[in-house]
C-alpha positions as CSV (number, residue, x, y, z in Angstrom):
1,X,21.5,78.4,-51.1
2,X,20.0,75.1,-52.2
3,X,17.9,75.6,-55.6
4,X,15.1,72.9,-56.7
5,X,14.5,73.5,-60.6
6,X,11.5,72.9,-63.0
7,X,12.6,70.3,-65.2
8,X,10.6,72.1,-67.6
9,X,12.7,75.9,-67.1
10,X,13.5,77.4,-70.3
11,X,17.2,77.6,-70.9
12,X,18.6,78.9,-73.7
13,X,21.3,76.1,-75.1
14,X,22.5,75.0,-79.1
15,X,21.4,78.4,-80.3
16,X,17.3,77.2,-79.5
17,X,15.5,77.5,-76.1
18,X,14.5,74.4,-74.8
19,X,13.3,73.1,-71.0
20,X,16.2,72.1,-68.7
21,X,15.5,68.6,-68.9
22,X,16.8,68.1,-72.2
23,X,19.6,70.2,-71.8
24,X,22.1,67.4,-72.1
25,X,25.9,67.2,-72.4
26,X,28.0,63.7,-73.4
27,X,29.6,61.7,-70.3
28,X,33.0,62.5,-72.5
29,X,32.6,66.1,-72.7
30,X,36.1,68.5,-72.8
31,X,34.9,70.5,-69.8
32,X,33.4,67.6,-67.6
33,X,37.0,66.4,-67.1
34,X,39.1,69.1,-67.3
35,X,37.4,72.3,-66.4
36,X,37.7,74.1,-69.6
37,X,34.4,76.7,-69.7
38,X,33.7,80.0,-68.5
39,X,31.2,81.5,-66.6
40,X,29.1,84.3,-65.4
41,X,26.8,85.4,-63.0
42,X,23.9,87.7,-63.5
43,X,21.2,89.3,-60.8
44,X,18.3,90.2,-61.6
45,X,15.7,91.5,-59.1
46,X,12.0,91.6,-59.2
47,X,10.0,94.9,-58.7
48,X,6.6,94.3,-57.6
49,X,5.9,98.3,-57.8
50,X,7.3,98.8,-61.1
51,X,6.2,95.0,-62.4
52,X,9.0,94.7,-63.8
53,X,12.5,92.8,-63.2
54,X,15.9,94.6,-63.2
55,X,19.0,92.7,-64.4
56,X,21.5,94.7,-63.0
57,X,24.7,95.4,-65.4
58,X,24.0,92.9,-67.8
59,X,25.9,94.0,-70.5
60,X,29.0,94.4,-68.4
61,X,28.4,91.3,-67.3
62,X,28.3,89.7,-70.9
63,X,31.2,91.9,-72.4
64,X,33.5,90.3,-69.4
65,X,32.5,86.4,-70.0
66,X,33.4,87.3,-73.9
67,X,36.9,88.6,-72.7
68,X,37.2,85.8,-70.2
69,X,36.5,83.5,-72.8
70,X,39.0,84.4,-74.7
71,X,41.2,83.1,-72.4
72,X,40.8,79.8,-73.7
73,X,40.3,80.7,-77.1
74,X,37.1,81.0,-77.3
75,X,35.6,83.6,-79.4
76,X,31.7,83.8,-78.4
77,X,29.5,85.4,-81.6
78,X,27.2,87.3,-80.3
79,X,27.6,90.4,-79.0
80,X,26.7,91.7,-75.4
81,X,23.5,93.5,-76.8
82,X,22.6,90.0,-78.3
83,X,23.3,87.9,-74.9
84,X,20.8,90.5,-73.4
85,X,18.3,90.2,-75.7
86,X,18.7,86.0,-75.0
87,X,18.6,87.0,-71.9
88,X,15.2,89.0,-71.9
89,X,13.5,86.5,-73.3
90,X,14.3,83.6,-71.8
91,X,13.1,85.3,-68.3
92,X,10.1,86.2,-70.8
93,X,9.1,82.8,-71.8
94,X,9.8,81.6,-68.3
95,X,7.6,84.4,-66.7
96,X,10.1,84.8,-64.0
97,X,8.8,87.3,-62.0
98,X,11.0,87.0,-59.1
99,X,14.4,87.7,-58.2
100,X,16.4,85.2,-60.5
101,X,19.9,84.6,-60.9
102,X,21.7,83.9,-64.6
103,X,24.1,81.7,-65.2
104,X,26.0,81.8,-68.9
105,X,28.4,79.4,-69.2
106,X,30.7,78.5,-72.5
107,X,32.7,74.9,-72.7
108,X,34.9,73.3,-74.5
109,X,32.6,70.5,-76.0
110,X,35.0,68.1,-77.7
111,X,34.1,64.3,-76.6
112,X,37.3,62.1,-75.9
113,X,40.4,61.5,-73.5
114,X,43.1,64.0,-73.6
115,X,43.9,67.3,-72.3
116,X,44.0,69.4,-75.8
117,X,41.4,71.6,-76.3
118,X,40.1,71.3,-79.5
119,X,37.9,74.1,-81.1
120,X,34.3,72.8,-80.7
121,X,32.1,74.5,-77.9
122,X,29.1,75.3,-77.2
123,X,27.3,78.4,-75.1
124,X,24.3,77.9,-72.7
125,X,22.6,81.2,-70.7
126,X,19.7,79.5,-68.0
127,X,17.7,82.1,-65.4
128,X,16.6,80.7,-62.1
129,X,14.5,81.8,-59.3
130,X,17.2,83.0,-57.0
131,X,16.8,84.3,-53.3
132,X,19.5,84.9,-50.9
133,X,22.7,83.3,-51.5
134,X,24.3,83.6,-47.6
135,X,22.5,85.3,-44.6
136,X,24.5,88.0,-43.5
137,X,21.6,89.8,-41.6
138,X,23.6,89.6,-38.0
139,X,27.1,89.7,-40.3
140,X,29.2,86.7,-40.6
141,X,31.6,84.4,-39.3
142,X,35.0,84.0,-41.5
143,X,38.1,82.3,-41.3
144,X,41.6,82.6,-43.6
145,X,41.6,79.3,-45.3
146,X,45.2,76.8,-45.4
147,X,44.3,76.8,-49.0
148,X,45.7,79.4,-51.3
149,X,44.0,81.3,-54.3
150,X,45.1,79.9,-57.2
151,X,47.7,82.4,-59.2
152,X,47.6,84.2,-62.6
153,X,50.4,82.1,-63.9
154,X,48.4,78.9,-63.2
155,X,44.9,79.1,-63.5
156,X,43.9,83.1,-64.1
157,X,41.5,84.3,-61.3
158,X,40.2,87.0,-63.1
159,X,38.6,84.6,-65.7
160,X,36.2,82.7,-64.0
161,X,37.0,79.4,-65.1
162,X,35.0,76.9,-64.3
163,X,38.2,74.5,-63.1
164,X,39.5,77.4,-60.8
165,X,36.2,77.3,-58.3
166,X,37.7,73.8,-57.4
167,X,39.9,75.9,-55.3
168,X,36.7,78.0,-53.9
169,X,35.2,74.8,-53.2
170,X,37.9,73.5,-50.7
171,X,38.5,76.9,-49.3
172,X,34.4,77.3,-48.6
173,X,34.1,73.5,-47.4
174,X,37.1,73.8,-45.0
175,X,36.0,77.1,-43.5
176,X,32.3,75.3,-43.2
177,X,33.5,72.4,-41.8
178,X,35.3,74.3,-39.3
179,X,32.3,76.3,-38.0
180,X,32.8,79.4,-40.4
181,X,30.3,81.1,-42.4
182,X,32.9,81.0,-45.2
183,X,36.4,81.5,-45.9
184,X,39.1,84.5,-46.8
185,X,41.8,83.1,-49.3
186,X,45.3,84.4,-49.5
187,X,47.7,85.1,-52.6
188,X,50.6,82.9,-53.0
189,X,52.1,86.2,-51.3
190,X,50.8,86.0,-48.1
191,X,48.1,89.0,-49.1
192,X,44.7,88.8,-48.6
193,X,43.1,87.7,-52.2
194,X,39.0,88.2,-51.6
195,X,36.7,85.6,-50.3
196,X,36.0,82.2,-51.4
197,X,33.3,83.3,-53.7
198,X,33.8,87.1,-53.6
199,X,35.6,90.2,-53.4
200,X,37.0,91.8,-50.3
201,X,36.7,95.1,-48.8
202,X,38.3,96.6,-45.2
203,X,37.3,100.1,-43.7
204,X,40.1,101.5,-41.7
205,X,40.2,105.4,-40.6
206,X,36.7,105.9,-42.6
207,X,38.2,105.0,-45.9
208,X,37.7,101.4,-48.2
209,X,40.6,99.2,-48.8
210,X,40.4,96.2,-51.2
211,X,43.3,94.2,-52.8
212,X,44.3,95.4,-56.8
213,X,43.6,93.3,-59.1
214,X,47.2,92.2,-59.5
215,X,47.0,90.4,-56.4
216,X,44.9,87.8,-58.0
217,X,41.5,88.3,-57.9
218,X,38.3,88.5,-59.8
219,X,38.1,91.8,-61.6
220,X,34.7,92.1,-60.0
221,X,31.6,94.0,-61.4
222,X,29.7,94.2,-57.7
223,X,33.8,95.5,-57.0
224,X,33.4,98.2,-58.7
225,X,29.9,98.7,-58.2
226,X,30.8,99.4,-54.6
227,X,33.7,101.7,-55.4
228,X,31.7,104.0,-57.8
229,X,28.7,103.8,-54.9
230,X,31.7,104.9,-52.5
231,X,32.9,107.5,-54.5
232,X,28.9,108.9,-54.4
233,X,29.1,109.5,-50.6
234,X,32.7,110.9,-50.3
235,X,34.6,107.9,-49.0
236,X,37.5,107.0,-50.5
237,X,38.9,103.5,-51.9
238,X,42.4,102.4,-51.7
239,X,43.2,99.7,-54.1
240,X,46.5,98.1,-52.6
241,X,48.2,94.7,-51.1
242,X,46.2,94.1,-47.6
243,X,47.9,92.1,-45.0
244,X,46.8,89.1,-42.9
245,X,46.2,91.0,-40.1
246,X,44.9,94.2,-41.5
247,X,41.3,91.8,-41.3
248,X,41.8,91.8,-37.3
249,X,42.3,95.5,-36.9
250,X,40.0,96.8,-39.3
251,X,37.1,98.4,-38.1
252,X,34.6,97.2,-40.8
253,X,34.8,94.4,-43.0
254,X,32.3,93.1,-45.9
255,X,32.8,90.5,-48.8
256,X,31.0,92.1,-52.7
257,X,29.8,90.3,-55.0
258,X,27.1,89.1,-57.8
259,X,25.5,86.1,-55.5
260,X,27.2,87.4,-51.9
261,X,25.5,91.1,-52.6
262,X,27.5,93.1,-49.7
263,X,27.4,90.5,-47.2
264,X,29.2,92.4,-43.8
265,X,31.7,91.1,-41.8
266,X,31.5,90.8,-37.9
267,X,34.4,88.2,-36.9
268,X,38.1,86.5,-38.4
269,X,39.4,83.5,-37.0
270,X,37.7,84.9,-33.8
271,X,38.7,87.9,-33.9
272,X,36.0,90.6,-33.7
273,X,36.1,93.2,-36.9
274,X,35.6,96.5,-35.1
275,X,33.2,96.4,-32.4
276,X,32.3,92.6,-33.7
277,X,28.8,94.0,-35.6
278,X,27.8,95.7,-38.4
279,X,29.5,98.8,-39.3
280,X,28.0,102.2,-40.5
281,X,30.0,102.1,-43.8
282,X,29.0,98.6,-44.2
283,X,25.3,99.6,-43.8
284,X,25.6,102.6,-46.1
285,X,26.5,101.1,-48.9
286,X,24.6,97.8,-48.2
287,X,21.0,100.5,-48.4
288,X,22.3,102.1,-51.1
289,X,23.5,99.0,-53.4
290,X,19.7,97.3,-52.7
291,X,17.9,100.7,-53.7
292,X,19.9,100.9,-57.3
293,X,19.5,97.0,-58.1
294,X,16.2,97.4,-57.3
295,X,15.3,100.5,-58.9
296,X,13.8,102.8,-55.9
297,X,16.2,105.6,-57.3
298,X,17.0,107.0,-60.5
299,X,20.9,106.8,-59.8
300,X,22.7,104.0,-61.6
301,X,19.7,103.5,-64.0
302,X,22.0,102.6,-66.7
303,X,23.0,99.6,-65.2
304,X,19.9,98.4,-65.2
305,X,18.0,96.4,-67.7
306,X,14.5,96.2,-67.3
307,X,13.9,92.8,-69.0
308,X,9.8,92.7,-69.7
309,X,10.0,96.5,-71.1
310,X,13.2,95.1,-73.6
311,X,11.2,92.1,-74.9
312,X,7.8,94.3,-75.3
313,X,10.0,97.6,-77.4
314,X,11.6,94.6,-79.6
315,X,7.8,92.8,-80.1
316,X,6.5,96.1,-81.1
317,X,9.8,97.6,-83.5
């Protein structure tokens, strides 16, 4: 999904708000040149009934990018109800009232050559207007890239690092190139790691299957979103090494995530998933994942944050 921005946004960058256009980092910047941030990403969906937009589990979203950071020793100061206040009113300010998409990212800010970290950084949180990230409305197309997921050892995929999504760029572009709707990376094992972009899920004999976390992947929050959704309509998930070819007999397949939603499977390196559509399974949890985020049920209400009603209870206390 191509997004053109106002220049004049509201992001929130060197502890101040300030439009995108002056959001400005040095040519010699740490992270520029060697990939040394984290990230996040945030959804947050509009409700034209309700007037009022949902930013589904924002604070687990916020205590993970302080963990991750962590990872390359950096120790963010504010705390995740903090980020969400941030958060709240930057989508204030900007008067988003439309499904947006929330990108926090922390760097390593040092300006010179060399590879050693340094302890300077700085932290920037921007909210975007933010539609579909992939059409997945007839399912989609995917293939199991040449390239491999990058290991724990090397760069940790659980940490979204911003130099690690090199290697979900390749995988993606190949796949593209190729005449894919996007790609399924293996482990340096052989298993099946998650999707380019996402996590993974199979459904074989009417129960989930998705790789463990040990076989390098994201610890996803959409992940476990879909497991606890699962768990709400009796099905099962199995958290264990998947093969290869456990994507060509499986009778469902979907990728999970933030930006990807539940996007279904239908085909792998040509090879029909099931009967080559949509499965029920699929469909179930896809219906019930848009009703919580979206807040047309009273289940999962704790994951989400209504942002205009936060900024208006901290205006008025």
């Amino acid at each position: 999904m191509e997004t053109h921005l106002d220049p004049n946004l509201l992001v929130y960058f060197q502890d101040t708000y300030m439009p995108l256009s002056e959001a400005k980092v040095g040519l010699l910047t740490h992270a520029l040149h060697y990939g040394s941030g984290v990230f996040e990403g945030i959804r947050g969906y509009w409700s034209p009934e309700d007037e009022e937009l949902y930013l589904f589990r924002a604070r687990e979203h916020y205590e993970r990018w302080k963990s991750n950071a962590r990872l390359l020793k950096i120790e963010i100061p504010l705390s995740a109800k903090q980020l969400c206040d941030i958060t709240c009113e930057l989508i204030a300010r900007n008067q988003l009232r439309t499904d947006v998409y929330i990108r926090p990212l922390v760097f390593k800010s040092r300006q010179g050559i060399g590879v050693a970290f340094g302890p300077e950084f700085e932290l920037a949180i921007a909210a975007v207007p933010f539609g579909t990230y992939i059409d997945s409305t007839k399912g989609l197309r995917v293939a199991v890239s040449s390239w491999r997921r990058v290991d724990d050892n090397a760069i940790p995929a659980r940490g979204k690092i911003c130099g690690a999504y090199v290697n979900s760029a390749l995988s993606g572009d190949e796949a593209r190139a190729n005449g894919f709707d996007e790609a399924v990376v293996l482990n340096n094992d052989g298993h099946v790691a998650e999707g380019a972009a996402s996590n993974l899920f199979l459904v074989r004999s009417g129960q989930l299957i998705t790789p463990p976390v040990y076989d390098n992947i994201l610890e996803g929050i959409t992940r476990a979103t879909v497991i606890d959704l699962a768990r709400d309509m009796w099905i099962e998930t199995i958290e264990r090494p998947v093969d290869r070819t456990e994507l060509y007999v499986a009778s469902e397949a979907f990728f999970a995530g933030t930006a990807f939603e539940i996007a279904p499977i239908i085909e792998v390196d040509r090879h029909p998933v099931g009967t080559g559509s949509i499965g029920h399974i699929t469909r179930r949890l896809q219906e019930a994942y848009v009703e919580v985020t979206r807040g047309r049920t009273a289940r999962g209400s704790h994951w989400r944050l209504p942002a205009f009603r936060e900024v208006g209870v901290r205006s008025v206390t």
